[in-house]
C-alpha positions as CSV (number, residue, x, y, z in Angstrom):
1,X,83.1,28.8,24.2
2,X,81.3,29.4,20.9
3,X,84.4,29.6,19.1
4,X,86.1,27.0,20.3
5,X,83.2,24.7,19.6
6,X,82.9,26.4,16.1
7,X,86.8,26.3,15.2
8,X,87.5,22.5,16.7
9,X,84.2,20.8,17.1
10,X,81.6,20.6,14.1
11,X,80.1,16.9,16.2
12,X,78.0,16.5,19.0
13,X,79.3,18.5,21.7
14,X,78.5,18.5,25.7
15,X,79.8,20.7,28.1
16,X,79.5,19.7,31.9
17,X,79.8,21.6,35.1
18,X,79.0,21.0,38.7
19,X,77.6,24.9,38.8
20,X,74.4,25.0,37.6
21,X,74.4,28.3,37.6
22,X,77.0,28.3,34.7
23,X,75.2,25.8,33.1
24,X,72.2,27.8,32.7
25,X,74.5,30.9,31.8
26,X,75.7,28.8,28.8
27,X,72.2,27.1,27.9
28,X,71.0,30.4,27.4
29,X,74.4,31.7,25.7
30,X,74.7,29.4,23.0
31,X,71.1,28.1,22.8
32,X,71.6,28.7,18.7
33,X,74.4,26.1,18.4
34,X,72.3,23.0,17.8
35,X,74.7,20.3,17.7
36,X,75.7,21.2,21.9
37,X,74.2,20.8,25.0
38,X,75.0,21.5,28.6
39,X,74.6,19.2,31.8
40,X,75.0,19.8,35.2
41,X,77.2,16.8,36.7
42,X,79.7,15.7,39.3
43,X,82.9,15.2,37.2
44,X,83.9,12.7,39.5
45,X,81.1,10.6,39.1
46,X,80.1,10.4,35.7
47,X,78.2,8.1,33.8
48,X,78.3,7.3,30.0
49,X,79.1,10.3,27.8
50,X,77.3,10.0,24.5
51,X,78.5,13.3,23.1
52,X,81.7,13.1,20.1
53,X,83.6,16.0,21.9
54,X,83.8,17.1,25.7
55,X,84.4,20.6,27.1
56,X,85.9,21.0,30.2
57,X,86.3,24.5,30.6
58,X,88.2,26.3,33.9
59,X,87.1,23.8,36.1
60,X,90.4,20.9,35.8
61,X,92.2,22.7,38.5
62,X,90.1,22.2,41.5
63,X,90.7,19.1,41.8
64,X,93.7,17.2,42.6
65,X,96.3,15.7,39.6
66,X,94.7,12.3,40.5
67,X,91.0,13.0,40.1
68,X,92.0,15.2,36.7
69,X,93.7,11.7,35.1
70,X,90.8,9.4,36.6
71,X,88.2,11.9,34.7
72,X,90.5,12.2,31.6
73,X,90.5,8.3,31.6
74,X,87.4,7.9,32.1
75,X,86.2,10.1,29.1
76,X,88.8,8.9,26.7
77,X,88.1,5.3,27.3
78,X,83.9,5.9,26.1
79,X,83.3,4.0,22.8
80,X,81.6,7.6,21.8
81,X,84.1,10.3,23.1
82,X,87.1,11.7,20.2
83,X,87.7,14.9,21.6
84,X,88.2,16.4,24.4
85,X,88.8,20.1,25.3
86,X,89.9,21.4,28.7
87,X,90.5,24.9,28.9
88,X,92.9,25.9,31.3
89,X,95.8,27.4,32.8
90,X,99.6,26.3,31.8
91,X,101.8,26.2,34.7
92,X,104.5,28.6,33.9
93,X,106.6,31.7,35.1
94,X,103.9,33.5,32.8
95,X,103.2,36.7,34.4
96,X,99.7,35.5,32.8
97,X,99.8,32.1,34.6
98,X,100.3,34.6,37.8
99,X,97.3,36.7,37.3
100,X,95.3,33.6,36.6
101,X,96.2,32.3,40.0
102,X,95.1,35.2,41.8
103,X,91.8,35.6,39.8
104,X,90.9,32.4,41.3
105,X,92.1,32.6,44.6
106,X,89.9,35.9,44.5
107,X,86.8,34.1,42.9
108,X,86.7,31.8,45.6
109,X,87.0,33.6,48.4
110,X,84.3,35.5,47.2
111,X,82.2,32.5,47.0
112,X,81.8,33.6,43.0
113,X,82.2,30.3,42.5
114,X,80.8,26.9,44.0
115,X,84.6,25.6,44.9
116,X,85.1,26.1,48.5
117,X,89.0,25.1,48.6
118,X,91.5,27.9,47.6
119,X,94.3,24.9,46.1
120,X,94.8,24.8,42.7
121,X,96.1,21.9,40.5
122,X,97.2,23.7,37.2
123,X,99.5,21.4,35.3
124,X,102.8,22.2,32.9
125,X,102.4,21.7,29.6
126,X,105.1,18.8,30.1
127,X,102.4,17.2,32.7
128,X,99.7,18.1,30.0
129,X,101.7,15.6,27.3
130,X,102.5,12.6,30.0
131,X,99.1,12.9,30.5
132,X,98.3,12.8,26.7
133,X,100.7,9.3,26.8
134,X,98.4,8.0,30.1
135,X,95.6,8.0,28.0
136,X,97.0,6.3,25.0
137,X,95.5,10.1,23.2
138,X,97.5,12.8,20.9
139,X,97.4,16.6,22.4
140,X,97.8,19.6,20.8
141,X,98.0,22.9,23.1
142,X,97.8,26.2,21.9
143,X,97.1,29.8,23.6
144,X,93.3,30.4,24.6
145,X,91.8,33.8,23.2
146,X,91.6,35.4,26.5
147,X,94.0,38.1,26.6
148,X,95.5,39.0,30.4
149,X,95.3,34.9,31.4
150,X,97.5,32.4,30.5
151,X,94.5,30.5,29.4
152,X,95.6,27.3,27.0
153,X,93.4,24.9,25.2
154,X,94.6,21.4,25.7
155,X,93.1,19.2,23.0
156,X,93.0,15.6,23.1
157,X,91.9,13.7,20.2
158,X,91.9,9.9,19.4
């Protein structure tokens, strides 16, 4: 998280998860970053975003392809939003992208996280771009740092 926000976000930053748990977890993390904050928040239901950049980190793929464009329109039609960063998945025959699938299927089964449905929306990075044209934003994707997921950050910018 730290680098990411270091390496592609010097503005205002807010990361927002429905776990508060997480949230507190990353309040306490990166408490010396000055310029981010952290807010729990139903993604769905949002109100005005007054941060430059958003970070949607590992959370996109609980919810259905509808709910991920509605959010994604939502932030990139805010008078205040230029960025936003989703870390995620790719969709692929990645042996990655399968290990990724089964960590989660794992996590919530185990109630490690707050998600209580075990089907995942992870899109291709062909869905990723459509998605890019949707919301009238340009993308750039590149590989995540984590090394056995097939972890991606998809970057939209104005």
């Amino acid at each position: 998280c730290a680098q990411i926000i270091e390496q592609k976000s010097p503005q205002s930053v807010l990361g927002i998860d429905h776990d508060d748990h997480k949230i507190q977890t990353a309040q306490t993390r990166y408490a010396h970053l000055q310029n981010v904050s952290f807010e729990v928040a139903d993604l769905l239901r949002l109100r005005e975003i007054e941060a430059q950049t958003i970070l949607i980190i590992d959370v996109l793929h609980y919810f259905p392809t509808l709910d991920q464009i509605a959010l994604l329109q939502k932030l990139a039609t805010s008078t205040t939003v230029k960025k936003i960063i989703v870390r995620d998945a790719i969709r692929s025959s990645h042996p990655g992208y399968a290990l990724t699938r089964i960590h989660e299927f794992i996590m919530t089964r185990l109630n490690k996280t707050k998600v209580k449905k075990t089907k995942f929306t992870f899109l291709t990075k062909e869905e990723w771009r459509r998605m890019a044209l949707t919301l009238h934003m340009k993308i750039t994707i590149e590989k995540a740092s984590l090394p056995f997921y097939y972890d991606h950050l998809i970057i939209f910018t104005q």
